[in-house]
The first five atom37 places (N, CA, C, CB, O) and aatype in JSON, in Angstrom:
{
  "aatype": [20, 20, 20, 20, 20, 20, 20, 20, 20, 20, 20, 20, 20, 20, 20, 20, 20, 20, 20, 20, 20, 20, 20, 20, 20, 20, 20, 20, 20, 20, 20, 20, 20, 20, 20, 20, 20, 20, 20, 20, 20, 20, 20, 20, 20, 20, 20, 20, 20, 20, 20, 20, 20, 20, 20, 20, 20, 20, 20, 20, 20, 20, 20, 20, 20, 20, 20, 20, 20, 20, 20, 20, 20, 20, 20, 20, 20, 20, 20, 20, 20, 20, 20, 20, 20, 20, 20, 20, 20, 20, 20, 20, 20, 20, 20, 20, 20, 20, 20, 20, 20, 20, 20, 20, 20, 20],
  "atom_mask": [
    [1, 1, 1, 1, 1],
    [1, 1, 1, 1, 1],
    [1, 1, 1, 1, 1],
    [1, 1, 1, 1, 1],
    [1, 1, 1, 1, 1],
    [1, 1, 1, 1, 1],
    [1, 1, 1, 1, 1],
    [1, 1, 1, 1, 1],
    [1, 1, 1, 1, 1],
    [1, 1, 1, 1, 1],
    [1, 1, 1, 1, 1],
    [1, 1, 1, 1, 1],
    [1, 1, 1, 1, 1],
    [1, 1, 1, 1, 1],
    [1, 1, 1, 1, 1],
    [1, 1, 1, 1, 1],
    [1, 1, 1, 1, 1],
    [1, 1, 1, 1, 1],
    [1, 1, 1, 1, 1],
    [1, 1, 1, 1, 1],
    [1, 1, 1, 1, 1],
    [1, 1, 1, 1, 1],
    [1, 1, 1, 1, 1],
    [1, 1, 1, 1, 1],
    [1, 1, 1, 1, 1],
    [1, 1, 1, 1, 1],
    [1, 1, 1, 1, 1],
    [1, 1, 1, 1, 1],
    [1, 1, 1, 1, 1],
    [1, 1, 1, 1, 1],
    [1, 1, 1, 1, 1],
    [1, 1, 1, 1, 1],
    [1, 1, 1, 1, 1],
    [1, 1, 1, 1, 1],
    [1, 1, 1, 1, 1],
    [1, 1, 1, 1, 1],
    [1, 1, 1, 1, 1],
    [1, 1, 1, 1, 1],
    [1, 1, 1, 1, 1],
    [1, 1, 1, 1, 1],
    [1, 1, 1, 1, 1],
    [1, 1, 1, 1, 1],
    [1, 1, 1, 1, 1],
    [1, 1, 1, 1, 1],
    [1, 1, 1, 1, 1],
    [1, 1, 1, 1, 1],
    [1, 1, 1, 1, 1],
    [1, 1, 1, 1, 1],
    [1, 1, 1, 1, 1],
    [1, 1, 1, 1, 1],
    [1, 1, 1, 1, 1],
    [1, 1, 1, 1, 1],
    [1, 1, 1, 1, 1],
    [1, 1, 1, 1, 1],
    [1, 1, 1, 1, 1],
    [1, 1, 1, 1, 1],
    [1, 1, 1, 1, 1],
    [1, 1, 1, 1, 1],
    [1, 1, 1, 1, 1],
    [1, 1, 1, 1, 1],
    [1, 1, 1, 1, 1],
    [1, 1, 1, 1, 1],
    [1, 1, 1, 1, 1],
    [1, 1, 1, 1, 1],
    [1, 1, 1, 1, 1],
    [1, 1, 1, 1, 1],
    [1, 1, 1, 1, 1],
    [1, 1, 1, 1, 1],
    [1, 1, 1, 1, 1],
    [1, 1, 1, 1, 1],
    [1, 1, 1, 1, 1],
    [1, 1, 1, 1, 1],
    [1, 1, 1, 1, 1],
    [1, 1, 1, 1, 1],
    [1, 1, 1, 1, 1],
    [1, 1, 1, 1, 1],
    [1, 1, 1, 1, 1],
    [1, 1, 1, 1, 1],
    [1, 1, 1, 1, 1],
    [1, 1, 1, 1, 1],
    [1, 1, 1, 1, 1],
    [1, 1, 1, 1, 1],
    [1, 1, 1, 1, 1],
    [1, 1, 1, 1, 1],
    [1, 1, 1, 1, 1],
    [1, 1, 1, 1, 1],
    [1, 1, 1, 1, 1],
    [1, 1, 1, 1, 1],
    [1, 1, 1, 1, 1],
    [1, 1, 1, 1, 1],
    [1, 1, 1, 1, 1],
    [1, 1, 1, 1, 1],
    [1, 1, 1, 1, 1],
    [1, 1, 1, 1, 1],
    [1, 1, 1, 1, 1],
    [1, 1, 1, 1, 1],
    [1, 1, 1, 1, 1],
    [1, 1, 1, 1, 1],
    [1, 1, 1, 1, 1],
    [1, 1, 1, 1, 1],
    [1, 1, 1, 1, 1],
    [1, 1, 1, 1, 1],
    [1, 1, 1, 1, 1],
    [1, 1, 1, 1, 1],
    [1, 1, 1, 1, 1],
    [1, 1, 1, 1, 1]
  ],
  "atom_positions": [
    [[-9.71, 10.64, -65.05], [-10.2, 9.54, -64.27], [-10.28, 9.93, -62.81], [-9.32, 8.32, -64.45], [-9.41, 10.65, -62.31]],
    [[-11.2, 9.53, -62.2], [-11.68, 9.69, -61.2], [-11.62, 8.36, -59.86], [-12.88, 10.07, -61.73], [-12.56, 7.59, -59.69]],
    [[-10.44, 8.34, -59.08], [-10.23, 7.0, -58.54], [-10.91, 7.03, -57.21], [-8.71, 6.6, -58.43], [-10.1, 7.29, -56.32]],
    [[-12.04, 6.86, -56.82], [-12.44, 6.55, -55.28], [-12.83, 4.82, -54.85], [-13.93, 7.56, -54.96], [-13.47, 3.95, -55.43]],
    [[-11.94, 4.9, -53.31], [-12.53, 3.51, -52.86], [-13.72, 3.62, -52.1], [-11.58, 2.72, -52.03], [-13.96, 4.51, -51.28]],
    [[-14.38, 2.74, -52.38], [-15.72, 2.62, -51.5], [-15.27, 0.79, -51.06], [-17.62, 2.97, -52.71], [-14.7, -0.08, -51.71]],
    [[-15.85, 0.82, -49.7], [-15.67, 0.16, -49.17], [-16.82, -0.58, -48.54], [-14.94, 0.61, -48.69], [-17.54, 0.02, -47.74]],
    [[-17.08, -1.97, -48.85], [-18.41, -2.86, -48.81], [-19.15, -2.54, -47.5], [-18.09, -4.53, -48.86], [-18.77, -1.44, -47.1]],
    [[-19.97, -3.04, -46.76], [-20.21, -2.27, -45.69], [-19.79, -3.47, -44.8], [-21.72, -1.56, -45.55], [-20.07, -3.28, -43.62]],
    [[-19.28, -4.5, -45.03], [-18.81, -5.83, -44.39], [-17.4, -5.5, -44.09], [-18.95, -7.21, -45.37], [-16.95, -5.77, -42.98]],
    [[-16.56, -4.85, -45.14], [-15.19, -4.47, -44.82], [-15.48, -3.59, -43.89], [-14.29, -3.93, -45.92], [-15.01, -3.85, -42.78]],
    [[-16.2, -2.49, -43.98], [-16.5, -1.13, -42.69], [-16.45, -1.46, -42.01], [-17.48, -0.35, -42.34], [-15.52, -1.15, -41.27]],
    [[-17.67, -2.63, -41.51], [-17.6, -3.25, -40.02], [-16.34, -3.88, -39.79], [-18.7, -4.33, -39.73], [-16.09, -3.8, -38.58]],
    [[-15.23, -4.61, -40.56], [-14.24, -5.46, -40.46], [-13.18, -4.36, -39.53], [-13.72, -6.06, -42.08], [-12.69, -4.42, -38.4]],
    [[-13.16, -3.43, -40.56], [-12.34, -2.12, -40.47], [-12.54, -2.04, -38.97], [-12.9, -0.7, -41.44], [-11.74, -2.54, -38.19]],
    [[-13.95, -1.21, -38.47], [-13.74, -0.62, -37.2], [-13.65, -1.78, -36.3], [-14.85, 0.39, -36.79], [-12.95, -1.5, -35.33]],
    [[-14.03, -2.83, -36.27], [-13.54, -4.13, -35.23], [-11.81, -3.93, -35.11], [-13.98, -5.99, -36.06], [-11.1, -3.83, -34.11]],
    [[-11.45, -3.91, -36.78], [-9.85, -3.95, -36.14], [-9.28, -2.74, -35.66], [-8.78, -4.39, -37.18], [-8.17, -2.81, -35.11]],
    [[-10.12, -1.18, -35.82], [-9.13, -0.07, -35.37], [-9.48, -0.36, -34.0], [-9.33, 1.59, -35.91], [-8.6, -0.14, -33.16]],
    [[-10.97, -0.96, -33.48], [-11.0, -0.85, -31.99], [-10.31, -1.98, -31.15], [-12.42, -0.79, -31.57], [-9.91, -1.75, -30.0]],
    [[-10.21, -2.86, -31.59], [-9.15, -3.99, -30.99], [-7.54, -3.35, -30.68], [-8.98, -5.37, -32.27], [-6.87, -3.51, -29.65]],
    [[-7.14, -2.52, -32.02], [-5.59, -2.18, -31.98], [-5.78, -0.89, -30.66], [-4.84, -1.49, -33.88], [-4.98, -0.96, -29.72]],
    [[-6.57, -0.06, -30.66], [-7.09, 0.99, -30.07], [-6.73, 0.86, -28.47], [-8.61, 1.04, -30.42], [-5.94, 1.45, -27.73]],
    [[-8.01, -0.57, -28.23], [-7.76, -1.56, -27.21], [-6.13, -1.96, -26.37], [-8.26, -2.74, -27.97], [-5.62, -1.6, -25.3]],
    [[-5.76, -2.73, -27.31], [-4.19, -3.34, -26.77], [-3.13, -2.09, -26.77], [-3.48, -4.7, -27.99], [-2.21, -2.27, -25.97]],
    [[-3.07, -0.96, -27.43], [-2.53, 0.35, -27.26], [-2.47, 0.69, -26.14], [-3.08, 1.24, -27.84], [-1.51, 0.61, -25.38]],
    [[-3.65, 1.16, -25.93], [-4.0, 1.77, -24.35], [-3.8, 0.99, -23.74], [-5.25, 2.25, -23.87], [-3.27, 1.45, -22.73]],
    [[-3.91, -0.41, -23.64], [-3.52, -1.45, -22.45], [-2.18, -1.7, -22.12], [-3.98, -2.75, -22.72], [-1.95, -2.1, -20.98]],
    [[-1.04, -1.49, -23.07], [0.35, -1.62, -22.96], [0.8, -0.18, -22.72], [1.02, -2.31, -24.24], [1.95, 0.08, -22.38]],
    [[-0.07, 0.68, -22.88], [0.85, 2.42, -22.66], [0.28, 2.27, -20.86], [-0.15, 4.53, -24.01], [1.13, 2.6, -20.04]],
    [[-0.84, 1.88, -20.4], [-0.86, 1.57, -19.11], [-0.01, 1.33, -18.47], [-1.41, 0.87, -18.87], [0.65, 2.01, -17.68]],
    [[0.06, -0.12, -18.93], [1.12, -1.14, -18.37], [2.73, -0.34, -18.09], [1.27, -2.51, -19.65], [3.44, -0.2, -17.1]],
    [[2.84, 0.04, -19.45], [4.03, 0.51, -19.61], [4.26, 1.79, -18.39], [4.13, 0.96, -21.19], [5.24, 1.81, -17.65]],
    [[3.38, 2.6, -18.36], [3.7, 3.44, -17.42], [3.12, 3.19, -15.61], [3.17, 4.69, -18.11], [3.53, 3.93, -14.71]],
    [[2.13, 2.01, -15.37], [1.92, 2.23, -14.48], [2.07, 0.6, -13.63], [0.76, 3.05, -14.61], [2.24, 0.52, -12.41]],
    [[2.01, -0.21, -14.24], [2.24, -1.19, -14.21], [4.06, -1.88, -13.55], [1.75, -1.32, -15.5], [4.98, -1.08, -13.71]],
    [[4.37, -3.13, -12.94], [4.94, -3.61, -12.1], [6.52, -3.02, -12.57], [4.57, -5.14, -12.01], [7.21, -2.37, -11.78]],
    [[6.95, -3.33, -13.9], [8.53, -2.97, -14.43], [7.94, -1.6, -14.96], [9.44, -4.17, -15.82], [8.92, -0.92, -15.26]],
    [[6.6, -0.77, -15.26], [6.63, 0.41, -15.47], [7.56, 1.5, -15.17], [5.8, 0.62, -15.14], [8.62, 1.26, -14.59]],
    [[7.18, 2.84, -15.59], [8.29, 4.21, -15.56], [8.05, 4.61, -14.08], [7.88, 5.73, -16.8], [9.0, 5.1, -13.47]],
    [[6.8, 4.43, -13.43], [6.83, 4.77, -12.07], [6.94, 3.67, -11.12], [5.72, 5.48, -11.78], [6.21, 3.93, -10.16]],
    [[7.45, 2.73, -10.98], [7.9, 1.71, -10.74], [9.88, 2.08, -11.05], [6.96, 0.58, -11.72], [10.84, 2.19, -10.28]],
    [[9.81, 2.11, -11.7], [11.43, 2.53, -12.06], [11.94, 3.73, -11.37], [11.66, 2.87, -13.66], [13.02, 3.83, -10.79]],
    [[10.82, 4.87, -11.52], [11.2, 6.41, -10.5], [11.12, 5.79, -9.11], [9.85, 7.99, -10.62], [11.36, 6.6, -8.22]],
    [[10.83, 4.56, -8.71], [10.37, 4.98, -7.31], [11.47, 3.75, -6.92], [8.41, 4.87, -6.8], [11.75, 3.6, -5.73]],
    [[12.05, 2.93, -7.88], [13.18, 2.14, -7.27], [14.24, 2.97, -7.49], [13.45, 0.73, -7.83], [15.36, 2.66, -7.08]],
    [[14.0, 4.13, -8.17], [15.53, 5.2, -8.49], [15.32, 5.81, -6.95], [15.45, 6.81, -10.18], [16.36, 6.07, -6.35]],
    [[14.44, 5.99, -6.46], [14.51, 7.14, -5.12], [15.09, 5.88, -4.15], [12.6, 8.06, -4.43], [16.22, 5.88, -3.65]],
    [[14.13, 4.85, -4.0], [14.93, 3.65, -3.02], [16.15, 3.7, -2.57], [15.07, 2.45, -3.59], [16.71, 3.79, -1.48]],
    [[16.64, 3.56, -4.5], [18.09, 3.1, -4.19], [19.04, 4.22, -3.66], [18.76, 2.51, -5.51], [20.01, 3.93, -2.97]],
    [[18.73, 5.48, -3.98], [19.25, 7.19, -3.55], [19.19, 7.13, -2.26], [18.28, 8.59, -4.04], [20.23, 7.52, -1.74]],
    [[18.2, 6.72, -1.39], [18.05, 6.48, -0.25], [19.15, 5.7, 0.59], [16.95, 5.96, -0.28], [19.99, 6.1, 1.39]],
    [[18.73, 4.04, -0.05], [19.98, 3.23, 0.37], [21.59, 3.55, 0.54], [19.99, 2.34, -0.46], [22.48, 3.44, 1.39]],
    [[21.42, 3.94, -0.62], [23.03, 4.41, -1.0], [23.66, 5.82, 0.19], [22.98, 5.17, -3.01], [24.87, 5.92, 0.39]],
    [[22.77, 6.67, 0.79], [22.85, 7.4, 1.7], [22.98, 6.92, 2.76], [22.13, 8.06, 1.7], [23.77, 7.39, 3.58]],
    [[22.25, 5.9, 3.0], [22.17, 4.93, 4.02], [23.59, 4.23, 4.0], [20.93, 3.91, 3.79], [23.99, 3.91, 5.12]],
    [[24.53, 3.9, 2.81], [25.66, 3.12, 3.11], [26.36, 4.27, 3.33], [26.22, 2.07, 2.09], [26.86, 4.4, 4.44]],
    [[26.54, 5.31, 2.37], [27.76, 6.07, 3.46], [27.82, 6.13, 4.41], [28.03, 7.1, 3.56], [28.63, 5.63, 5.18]],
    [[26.61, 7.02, 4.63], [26.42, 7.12, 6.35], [27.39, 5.71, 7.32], [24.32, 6.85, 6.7], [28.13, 5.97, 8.27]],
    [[27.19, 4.54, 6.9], [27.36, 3.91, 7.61], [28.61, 3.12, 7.52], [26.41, 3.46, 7.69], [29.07, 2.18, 8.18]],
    [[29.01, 3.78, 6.48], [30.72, 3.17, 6.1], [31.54, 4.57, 6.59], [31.1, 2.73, 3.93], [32.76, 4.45, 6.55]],
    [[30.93, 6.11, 7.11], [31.21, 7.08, 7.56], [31.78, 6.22, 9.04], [30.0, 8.19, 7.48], [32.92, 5.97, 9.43]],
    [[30.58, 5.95, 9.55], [30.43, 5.44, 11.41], [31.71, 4.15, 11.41], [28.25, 4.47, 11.98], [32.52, 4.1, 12.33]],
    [[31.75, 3.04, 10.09], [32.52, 2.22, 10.35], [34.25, 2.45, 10.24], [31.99, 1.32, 9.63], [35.1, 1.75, 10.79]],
    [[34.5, 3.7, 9.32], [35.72, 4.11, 9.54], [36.35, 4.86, 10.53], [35.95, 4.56, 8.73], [37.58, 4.81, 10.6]],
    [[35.5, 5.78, 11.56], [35.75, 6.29, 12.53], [35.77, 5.23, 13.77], [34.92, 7.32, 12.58], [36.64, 5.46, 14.62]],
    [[35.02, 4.2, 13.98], [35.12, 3.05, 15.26], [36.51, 2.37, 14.27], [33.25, 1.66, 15.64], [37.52, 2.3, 14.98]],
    [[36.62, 2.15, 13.62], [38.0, 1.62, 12.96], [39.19, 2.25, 13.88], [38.19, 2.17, 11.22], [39.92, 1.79, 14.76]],
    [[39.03, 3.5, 13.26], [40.07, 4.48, 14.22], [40.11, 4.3, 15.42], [39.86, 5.84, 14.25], [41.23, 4.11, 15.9]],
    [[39.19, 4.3, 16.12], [39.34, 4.22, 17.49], [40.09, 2.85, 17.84], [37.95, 4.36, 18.18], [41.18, 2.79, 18.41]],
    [[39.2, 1.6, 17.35], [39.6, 0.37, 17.45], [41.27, 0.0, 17.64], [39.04, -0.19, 16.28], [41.74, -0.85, 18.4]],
    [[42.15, 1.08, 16.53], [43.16, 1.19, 15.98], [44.18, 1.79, 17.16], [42.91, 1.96, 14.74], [45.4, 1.67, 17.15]],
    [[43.34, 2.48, 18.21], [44.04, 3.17, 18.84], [43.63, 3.24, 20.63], [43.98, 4.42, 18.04], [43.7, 4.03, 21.57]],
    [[43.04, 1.48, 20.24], [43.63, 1.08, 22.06], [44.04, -0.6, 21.41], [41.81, 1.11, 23.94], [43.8, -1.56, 22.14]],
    [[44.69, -0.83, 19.93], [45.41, -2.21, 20.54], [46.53, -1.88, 21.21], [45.86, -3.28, 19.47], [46.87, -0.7, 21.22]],
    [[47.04, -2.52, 21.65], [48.09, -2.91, 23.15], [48.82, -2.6, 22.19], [48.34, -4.51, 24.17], [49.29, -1.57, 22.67]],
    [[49.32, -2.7, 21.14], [50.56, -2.56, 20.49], [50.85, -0.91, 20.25], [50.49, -3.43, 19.08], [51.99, -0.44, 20.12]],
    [[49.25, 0.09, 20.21], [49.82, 1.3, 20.33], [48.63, 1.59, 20.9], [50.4, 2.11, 19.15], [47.61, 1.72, 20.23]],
    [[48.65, 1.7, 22.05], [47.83, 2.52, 23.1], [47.68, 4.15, 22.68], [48.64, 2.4, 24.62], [48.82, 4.6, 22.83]],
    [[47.03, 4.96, 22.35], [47.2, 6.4, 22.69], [46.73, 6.33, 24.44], [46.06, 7.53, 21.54], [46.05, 5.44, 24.94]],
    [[47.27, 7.45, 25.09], [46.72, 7.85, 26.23], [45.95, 8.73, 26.29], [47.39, 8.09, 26.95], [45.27, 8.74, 27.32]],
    [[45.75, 9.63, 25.44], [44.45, 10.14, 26.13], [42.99, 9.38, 25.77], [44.3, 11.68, 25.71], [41.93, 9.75, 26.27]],
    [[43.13, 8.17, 24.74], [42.18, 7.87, 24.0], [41.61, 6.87, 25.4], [42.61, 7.23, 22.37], [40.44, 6.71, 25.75]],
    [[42.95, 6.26, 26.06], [42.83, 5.31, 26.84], [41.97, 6.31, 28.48], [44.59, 4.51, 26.94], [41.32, 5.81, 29.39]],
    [[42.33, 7.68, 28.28], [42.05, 7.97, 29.75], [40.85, 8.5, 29.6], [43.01, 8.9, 30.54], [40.19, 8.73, 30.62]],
    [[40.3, 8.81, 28.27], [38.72, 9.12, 27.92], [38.05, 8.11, 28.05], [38.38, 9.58, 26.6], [37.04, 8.36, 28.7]],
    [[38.15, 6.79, 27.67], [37.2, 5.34, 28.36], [37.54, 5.26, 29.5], [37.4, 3.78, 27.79], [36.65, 5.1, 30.33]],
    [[38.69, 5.32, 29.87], [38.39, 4.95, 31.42], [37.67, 6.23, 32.49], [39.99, 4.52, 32.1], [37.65, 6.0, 33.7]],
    [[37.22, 7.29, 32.06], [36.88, 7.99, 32.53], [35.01, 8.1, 32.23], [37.85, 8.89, 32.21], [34.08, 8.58, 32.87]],
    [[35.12, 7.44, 31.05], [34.15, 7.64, 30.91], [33.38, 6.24, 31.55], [34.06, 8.1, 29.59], [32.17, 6.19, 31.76]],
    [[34.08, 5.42, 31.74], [33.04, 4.11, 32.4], [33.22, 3.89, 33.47], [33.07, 2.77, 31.93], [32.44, 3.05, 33.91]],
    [[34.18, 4.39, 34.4], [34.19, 4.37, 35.59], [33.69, 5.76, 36.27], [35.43, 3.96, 35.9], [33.61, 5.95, 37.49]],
    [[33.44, 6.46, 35.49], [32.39, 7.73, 35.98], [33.83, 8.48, 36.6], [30.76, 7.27, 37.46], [33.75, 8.59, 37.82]],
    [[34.81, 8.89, 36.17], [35.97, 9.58, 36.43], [35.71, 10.8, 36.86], [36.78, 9.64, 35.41], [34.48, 10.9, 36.9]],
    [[36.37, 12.09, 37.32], [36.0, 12.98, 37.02], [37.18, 13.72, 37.88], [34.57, 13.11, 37.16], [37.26, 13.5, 39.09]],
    [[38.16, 14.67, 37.18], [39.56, 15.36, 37.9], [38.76, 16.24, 38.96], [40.72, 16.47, 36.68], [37.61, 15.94, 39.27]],
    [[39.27, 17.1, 39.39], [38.54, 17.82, 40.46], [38.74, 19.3, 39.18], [39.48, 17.85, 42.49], [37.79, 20.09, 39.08]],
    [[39.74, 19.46, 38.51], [39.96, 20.28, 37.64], [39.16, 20.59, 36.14], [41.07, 19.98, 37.52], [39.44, 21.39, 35.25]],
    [[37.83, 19.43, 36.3], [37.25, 19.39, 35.04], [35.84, 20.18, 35.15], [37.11, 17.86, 34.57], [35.1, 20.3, 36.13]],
    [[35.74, 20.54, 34.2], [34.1, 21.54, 33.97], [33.37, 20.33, 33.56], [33.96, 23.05, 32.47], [33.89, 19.57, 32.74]],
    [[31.79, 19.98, 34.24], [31.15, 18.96, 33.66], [30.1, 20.01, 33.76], [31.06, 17.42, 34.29], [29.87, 20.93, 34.53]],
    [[29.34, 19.35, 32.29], [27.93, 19.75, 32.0], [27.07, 18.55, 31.77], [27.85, 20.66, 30.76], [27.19, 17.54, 31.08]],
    [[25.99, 19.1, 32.76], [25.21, 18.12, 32.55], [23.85, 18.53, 31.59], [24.9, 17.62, 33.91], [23.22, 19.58, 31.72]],
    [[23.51, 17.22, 30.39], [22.31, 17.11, 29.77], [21.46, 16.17, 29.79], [22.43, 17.22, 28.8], [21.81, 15.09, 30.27]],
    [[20.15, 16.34, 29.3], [19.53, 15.03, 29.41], [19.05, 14.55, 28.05], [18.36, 15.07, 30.41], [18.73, 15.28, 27.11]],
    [[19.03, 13.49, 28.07], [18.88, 12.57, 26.58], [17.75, 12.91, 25.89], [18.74, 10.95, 26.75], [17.49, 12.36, 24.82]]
  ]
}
């Protein structure tokens, strides 16, 4: 026996309407999926953001623990002195007769 389908020529046309519809919404969601708003490049490019940010907080929890220190070391309760004779030297334009100054410009 010899089993072949042949297929009406109404199903044929049925047929390729539905491979090109599925064909259709395929390619429209592999788009989406990759280029589109919650897409994969959408996702790479909030992964670099956040790499960014996050550099951005050390950095700046770096700067906030060092002014900490300082902060730490003119309350009145423990003064350092030299910490104290470096601001005052530095805002009243101090200067020993014994000191090397160099001058730069900004």
């Amino acid at each position: 026996m010899n089993w072949q389908i042949t297929l009406q020529p109404n199903a044929q046309k049925k047929t390729s309407r539905t491979l090109v519809i599925f064909l259709f919404f395929s390619i429209y969601f592999a788009f989406y999926a990759m280029f589109g708003s919650r897409g994969f490049y959408q996702m790479l490019r909030l992964e670099e953001q956040m790499r960014i940010t996050e550099m951005q907080l050390t950095a700046i929890q770096e700067k906030n623990h060092s002014l900490s220190q300082k902060i730490a070391l003119m309350r009145p309760d423990s003064i350092d002195i030299d910490m104290l004779d470096e601001q005052a030297r530095r805002v009243l334009n101090y200067v020993h007769e014994d000191d090397i100054v160099i001058h730069y410009k900004h």
